[in-house]
C-alpha positions in Angstrom: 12.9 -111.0 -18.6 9.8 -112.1 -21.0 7.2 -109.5 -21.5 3.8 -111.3 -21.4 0.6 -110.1 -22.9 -2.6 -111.2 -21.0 -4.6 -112.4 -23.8 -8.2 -111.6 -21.0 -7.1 -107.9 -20.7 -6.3 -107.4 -24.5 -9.8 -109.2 -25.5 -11.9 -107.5 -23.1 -10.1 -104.0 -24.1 -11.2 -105.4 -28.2 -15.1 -105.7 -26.9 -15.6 -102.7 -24.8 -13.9 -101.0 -28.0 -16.1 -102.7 -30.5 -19.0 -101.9 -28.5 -18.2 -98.3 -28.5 -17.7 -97.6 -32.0 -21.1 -99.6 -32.4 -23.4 -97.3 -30.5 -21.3 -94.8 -32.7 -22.0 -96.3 -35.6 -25.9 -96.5 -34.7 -25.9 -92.8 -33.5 -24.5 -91.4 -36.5 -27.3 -93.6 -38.5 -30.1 -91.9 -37.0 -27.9 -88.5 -36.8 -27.8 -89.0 -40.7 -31.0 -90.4 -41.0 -32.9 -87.4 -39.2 -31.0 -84.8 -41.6 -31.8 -86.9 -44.8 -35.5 -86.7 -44.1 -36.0 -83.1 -43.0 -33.4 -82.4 -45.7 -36.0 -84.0 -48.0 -39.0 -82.2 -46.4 -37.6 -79.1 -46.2 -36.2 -78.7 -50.0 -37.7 -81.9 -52.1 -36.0 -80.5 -55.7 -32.8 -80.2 -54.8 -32.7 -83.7 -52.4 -34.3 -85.3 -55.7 -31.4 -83.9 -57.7 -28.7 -84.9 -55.3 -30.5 -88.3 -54.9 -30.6 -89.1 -58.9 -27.0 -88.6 -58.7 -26.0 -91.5 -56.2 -25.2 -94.8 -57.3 -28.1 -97.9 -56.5 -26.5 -98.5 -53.1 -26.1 -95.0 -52.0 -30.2 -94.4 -53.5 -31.1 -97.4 -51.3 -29.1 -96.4 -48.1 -30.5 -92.8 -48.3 -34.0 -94.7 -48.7 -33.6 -96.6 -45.6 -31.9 -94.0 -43.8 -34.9 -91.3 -45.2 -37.8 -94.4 -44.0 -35.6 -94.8 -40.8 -36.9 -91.2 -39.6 -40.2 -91.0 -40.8 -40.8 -94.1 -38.3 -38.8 -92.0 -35.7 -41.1 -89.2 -36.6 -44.2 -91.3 -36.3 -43.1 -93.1 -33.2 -42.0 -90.2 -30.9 -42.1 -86.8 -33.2 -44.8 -84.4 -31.8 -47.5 -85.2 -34.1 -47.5 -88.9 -32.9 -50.6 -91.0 -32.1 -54.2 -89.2 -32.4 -52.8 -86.3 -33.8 -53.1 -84.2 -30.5 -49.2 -84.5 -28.8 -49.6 -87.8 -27.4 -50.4 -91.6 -28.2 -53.4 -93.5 -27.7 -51.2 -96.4 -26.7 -49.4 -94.4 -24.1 -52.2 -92.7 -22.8 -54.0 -95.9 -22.5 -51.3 -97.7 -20.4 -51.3 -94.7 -18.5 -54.7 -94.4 -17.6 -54.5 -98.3 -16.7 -51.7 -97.7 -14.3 -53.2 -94.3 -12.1 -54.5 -97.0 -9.6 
């Protein structure tokens, strides 16, 4: 008695794995990302210290994780748009679609 491996089951357990640990991968990014910048905001001196001290491709990963969350910020933080809460793009498509 031969035991047989069925080469559909074992690749489509390999993508539905790979997928997962991609949206992991891309959480943790912007989980990182989001304590980076308000790390940053919130004590400048001592991120500036800790910064100084990585090497080029840990200075430019923390710079695109930091830039990563100011667009978060920007894009859907509470200060987004005009200033008042809300968006003048949003608020514009959703006075279009009342109707």
């Amino acid at each position: 008695m031969q035991n047989r491996i069925d080469n559909q089951k074992v690749l489509q357990k390999v993508k539905n794995i790979s997928i997962f640990l991609v949206v992991i991968a891309v959480f943790s990014f912007f989980i990182g990302s989001n304590k980076i910048y308000h790390f940053s905001e919130k004590n400048p001196v001592m991120y500036a210290v800790n910064y100084n001290r990585l090497s080029n491709t840990g200075k430019h990963l923390a710079d695109s994780m930091k830039k990563t969350c100011e667009v978060q910020e920007r894009i859907l933080g509470p200060t987004r748009g005009n200033g008042n809460g809300g968006s003048k793009f949003f608020d514009e498509v959703s006075r279009r679609n009342r109707k």
